[in-house]
C-alpha positions as CSV (number, residue, x, y, z in Angstrom):
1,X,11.4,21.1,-3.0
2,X,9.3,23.9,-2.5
3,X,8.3,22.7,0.6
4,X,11.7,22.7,1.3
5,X,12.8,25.9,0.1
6,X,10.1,28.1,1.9
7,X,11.1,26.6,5.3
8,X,14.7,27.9,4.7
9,X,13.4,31.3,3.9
10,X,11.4,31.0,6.7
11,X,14.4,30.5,8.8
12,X,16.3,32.8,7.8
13,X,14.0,35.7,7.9
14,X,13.6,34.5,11.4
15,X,17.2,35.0,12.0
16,X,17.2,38.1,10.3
17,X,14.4,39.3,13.3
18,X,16.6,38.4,15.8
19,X,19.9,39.5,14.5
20,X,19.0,43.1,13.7
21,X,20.0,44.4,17.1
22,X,23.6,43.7,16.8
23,X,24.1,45.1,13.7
24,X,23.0,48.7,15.4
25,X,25.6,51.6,15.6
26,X,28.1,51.8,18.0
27,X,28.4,54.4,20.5
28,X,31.7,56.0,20.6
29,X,31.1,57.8,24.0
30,X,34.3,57.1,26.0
31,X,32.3,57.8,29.4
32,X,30.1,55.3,28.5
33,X,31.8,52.1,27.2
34,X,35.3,51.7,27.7
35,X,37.7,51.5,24.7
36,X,37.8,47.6,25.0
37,X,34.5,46.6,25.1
38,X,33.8,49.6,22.0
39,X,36.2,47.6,19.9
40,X,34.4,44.3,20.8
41,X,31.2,45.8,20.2
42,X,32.4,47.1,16.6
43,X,33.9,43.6,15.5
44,X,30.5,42.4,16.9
45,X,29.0,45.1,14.7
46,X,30.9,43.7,11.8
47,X,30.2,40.2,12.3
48,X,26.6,40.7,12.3
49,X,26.8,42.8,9.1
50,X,28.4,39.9,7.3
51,X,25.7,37.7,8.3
52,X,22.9,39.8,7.5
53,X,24.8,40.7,4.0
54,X,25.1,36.4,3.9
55,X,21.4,36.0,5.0
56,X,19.8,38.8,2.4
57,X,22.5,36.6,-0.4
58,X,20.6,33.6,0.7
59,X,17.1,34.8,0.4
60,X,18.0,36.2,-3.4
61,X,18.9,32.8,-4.3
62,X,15.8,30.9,-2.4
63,X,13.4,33.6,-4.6
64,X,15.1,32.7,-7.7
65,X,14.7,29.1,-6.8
66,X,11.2,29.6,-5.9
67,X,10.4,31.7,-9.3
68,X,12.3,28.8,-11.5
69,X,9.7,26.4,-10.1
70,X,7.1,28.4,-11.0
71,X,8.1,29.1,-14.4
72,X,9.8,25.2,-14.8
73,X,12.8,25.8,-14.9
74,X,14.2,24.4,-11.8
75,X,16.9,21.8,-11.5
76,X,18.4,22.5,-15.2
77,X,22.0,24.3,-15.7
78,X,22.2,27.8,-16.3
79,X,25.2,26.9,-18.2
80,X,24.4,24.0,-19.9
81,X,20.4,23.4,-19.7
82,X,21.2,19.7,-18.4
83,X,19.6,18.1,-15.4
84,X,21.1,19.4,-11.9
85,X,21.8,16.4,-10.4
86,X,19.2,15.5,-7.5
87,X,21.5,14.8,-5.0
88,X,22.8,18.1,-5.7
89,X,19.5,20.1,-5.1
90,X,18.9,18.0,-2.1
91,X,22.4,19.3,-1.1
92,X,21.9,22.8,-2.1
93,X,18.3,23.7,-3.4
94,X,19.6,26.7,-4.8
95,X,22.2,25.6,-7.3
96,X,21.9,26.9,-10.5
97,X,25.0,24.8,-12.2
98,X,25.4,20.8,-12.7
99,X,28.5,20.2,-10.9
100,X,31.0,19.8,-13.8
101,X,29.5,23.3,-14.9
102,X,30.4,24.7,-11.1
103,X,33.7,22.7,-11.3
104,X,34.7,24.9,-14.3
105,X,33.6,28.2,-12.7
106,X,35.7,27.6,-10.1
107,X,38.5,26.2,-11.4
108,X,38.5,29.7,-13.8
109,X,38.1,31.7,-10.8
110,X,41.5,30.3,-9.3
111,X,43.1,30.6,-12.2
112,X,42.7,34.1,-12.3
């Protein structure tokens, strides 16, 4: 699973590399871009944020993920200290609830 979990970060930094340009300001000289393609390149500008925002999320949860396998605690609920489910990991190597303990979270969450 480590294995596993590096490569993602790996990936993702990867992406981060080539993302960063898009993410850059937005010149709002009129003689330069027209209005059309400014407001393209803003909700370009946004869209990239998100996905550096998601991407930096991402990376969090792979370092926690890596540090609970060095300290073996890996594949147990935070909620209930039972076994994640392997299927689960090998789904999401990240998860850090059993899936009746992340069916509860989100079933509060819509509740509210």
């Amino acid at each position: 699973m480590r294995e596993k979990l590096q490569k993602l970060r790996a990936e993702l930094l990867e992406l981060a590399e080539s993302g960063d340009e898009s993410a850059a300001v937005v010149e709002l000289d009129q003689t330069k871009v027209g209005r059309l393609s400014r407001m393209d390149a803003m909700q370009a500008q946004a869209m990239a944020k998100a996905s550096l925002e998601r991407r930096q999320q991402m990376l969090r949860q792979i370092d926690a993920a890596l540090l609970r396998l060095d300290n073996d605690e890996y594949g147990y609920c935070r909620e209930c200290d039972e076994p994640i489910n392997p299927k689960r990991l090998e789904f999401d190597p990240t998860a850090v609830l059993c899936i009746e303990c992340a069916s509860k979270l989100e079933l509060a969450k819509s509740i509210q």
